[in-house]
N, C-alpha and C positions, 0 to 999 in steps of 0.2 A: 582183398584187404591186406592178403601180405603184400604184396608187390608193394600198398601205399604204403606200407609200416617201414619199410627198406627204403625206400625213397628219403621219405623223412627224415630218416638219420643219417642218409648219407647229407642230404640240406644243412640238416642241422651240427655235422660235424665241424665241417671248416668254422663255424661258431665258435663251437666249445676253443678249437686249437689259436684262437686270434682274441681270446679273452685275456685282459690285462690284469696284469699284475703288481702292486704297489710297492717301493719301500717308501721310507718312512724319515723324517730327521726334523730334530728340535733344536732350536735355539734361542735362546734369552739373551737380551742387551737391560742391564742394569746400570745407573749413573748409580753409589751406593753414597755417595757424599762424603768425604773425610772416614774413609774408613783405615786411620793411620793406627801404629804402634805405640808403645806410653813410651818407649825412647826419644832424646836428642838427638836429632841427624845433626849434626854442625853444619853440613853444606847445605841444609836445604831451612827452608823458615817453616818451620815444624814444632815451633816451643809453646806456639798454645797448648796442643795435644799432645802432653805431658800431667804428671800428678801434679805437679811444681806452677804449669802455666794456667792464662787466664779462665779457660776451661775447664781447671782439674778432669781432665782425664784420666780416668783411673779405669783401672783391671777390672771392675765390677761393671762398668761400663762397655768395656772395650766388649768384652764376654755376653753382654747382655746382645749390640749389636750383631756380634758374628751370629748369635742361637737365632736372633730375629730374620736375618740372612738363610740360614739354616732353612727355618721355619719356610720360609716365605717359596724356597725352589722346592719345599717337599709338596708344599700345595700346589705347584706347574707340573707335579706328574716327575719334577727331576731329571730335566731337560738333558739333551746331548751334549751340548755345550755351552755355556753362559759367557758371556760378557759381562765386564768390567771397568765400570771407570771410577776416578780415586779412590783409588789403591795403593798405599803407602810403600810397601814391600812382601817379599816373601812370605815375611814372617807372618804377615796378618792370612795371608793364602793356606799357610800351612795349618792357620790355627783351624779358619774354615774346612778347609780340605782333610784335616789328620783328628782334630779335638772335637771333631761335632758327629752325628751318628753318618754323615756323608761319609767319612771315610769306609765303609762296608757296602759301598756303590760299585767299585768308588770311584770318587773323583781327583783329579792331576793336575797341575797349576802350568800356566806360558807366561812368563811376565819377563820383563827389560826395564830396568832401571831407562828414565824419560833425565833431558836436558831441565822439564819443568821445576821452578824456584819453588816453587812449593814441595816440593817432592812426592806429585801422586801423578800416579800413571793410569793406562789401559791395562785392563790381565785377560786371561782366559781362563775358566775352570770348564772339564770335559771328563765325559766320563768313557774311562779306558774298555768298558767291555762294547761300547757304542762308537766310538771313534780314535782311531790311531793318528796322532799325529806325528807326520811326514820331515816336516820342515819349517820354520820359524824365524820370521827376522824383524827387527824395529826396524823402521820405515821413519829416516831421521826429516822431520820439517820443518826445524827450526831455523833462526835464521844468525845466526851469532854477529855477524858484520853489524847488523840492526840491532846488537842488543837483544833481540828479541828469543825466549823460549819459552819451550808448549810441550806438548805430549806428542810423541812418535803415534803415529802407525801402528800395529801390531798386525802385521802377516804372518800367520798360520794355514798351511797343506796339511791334508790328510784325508784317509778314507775310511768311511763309516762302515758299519758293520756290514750291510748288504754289498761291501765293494765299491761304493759308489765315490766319487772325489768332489769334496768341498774344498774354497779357499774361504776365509772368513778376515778378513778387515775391518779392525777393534780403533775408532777413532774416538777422541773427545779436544773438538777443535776450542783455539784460542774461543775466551769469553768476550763480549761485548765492551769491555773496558777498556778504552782506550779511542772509543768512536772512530772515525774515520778510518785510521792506522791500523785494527782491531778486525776491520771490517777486512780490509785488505789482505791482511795475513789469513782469514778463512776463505779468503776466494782462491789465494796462493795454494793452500792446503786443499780446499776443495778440488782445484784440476788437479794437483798428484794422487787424490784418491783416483780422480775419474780417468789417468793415466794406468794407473797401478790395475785398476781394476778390468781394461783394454788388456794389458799386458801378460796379465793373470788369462786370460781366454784364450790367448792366443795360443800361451805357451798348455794350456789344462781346456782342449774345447769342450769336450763332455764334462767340466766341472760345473757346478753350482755355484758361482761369483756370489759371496755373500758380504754386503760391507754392513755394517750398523756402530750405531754412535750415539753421542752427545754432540750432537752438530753446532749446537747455539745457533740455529739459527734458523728460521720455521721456511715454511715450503715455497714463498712465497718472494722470498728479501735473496740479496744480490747472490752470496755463497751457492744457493742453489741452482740460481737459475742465469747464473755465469758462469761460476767455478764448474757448476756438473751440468750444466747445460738442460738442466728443465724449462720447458716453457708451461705454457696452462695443460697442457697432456701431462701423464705422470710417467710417461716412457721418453727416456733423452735421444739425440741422436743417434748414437752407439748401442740402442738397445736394451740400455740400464733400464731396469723399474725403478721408480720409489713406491714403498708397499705404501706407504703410511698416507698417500689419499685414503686406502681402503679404512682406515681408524673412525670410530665418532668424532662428525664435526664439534660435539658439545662438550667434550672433555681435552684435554691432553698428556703428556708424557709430565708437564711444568705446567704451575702456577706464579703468574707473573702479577703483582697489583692488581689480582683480582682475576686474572684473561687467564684461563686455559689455552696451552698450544702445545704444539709439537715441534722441540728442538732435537727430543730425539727420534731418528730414524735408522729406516730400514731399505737397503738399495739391491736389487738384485739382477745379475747380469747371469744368464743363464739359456741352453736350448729348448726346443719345444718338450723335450722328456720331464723337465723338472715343472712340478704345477707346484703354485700356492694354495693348500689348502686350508690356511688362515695366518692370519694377524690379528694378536690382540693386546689389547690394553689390560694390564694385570690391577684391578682396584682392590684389592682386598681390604675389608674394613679396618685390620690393622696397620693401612700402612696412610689412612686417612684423619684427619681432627676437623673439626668445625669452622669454620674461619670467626673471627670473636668478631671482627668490625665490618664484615663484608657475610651477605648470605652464601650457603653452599661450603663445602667441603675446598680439602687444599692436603697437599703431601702434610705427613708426619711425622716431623724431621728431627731428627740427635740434638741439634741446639736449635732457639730462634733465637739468633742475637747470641747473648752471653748466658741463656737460660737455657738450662736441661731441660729437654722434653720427653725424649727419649726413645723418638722412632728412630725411623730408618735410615729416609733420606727424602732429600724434596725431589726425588724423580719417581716416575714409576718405572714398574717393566715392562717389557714386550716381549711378547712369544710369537715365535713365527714357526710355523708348521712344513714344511714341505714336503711334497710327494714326486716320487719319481718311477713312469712308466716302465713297467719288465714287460719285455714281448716274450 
């Protein structure tokens, strides 16, 4: 019986020595909706959200959204990194990042003023004992000869606490105004992410390629499945994922006349070490209201129309989980 007891664990050893080991990394993509400053930009068309403009935007407001923002990443657990899209400047960053109980995280801002007429851009908030960032550039795609400007890119390097290297690609492509013209300039934008995000591999192969957005434009229609080359599989040529088949078909990120869908996503280009261990839709009951003329539920947004409501924003969030194997 000894002899069998010794056997066994000599079997059983190479076991123990080839069991896996996880880290861990979080990320959130939020469209936050007009989440500007009560200043005048003069360069930019920013004078509703003002005290003065048709809005009255005012400080008790601005303050209510940031705590609601607040509120809302303390319930995701207080992710690694969040995404941002309109976002007026700094200064509303800092309010989030420095005047809310987040700064004892704490959390750090990436932002670049965008060529967009409106003056809201992509940001990043992340938090510094979870991930160092490397390196940071706007990713300009606008098109100036055309008249035409949108929101940069936001490329961020860096490595997370276990060592590990993520890129992350913070988009919120042209909106659907404009038809035809509108559509084009997101297919434009759609192949320099899916360039950007090739580029990123090559130079970072053990990275996690992470892009996520406000795409405007759901899984199905030209941007995605020209610009990034999806077809009815949810993996592209290049090996890109889109997480966001994995989401409920009955819900989405937006509410359009009534249709739930998903404009915004989540693309991952990555080796066999990094696993998805979720994707999910964030509903919290504060960030939803009734719809008054249509059954079901809809985002809970800052205005509808010229009327204070006093949520969030007409997107929701996304969390995406990832793991990555330690031998």
């Amino acid at each position: 019986m000894r002899h069998v007891a010794i056997l066994l664990l000599l079997l059983m050893t190479p076991l123990a020595s080839q069991s896996q080991e996880f880290s861990t990394f979080t990320a959130t993509w939020w469209n936050v909706e007009n989440l500007f400053d009560l200043r005048d930009d003069p360069e930019t068309n920013d004078d509703e959200f003002t005290p003065q403009g048709d809005l009255h935007w005012t400080r008790r407001k601005l303050n209510a959204k940031i705590e609601g923002i607040y509120k809302t990443l303390t319930m995701m657990d207080l992710p690694d990194v969040v995404g941002l899209a309109e976002v007026e400047n700094n200064y509303v960053l800092r309010e989030l990042c420095q005047n809310t109980p987040l700064a004892q995280v704490p959390y750090r801002y990436v932002h670049y003023d965008s060529p967009d007429r409106r003056g809201i851009d992509v940001a990043l908030i992340y938090r510094t004992d979870r991930f160092r960032v490397t390196a940071s550039r706007a990713v300009n795609v606008s098109d100036s000869a055309a008249d035409f400007f949108t929101r940069d890119i936001l490329l961020v390097e860096g490595i997370t606490a276990a060592g590990d290297s993520v890129v992350l690609l913070l988009n919120h492509w042209p909106s659907k105004r404009g038809g035809d013209e509108a559509e084009m300039h997101r297919i434009e934008v759609a192949r320099t992410l899916r360039s950007l995000m090739n580029e990123q591999r090559a130079l970072h192969p053990q990275a996690a390629i992470i892009a996520m957005g406000d795409m405007n434009s759901t899984i199905s229609e030209a941007p995605l499945t020209e610009g990034m080359g999806f077809g009815a599989d949810s993996v592209n040529p290049d090996g890109i994922r889109n997480l966001t088949h994995r989401l409920p078909k009955d819900w989405g990120s937006h509410k359009y006349q009534g249709l739930w869908d998903y404009i915004d996503q989540v693309f991952l280009l990555a080796d066999g070490s990094w696993l998805v261990a979720d994707l999910k839709l964030k509903r919290f009951d504060h960030l939803l209201a009734e719809e008054k003329n249509r059954p079901g539920m809809r985002p809970r947004r800052t205005y509808v129309g010229p009327k204070y409501e006093g949520g969030l924003s007409d997107h929701l969030p996304l969390l995406l989980r990832l793991k990555r194997q330690k031998n």
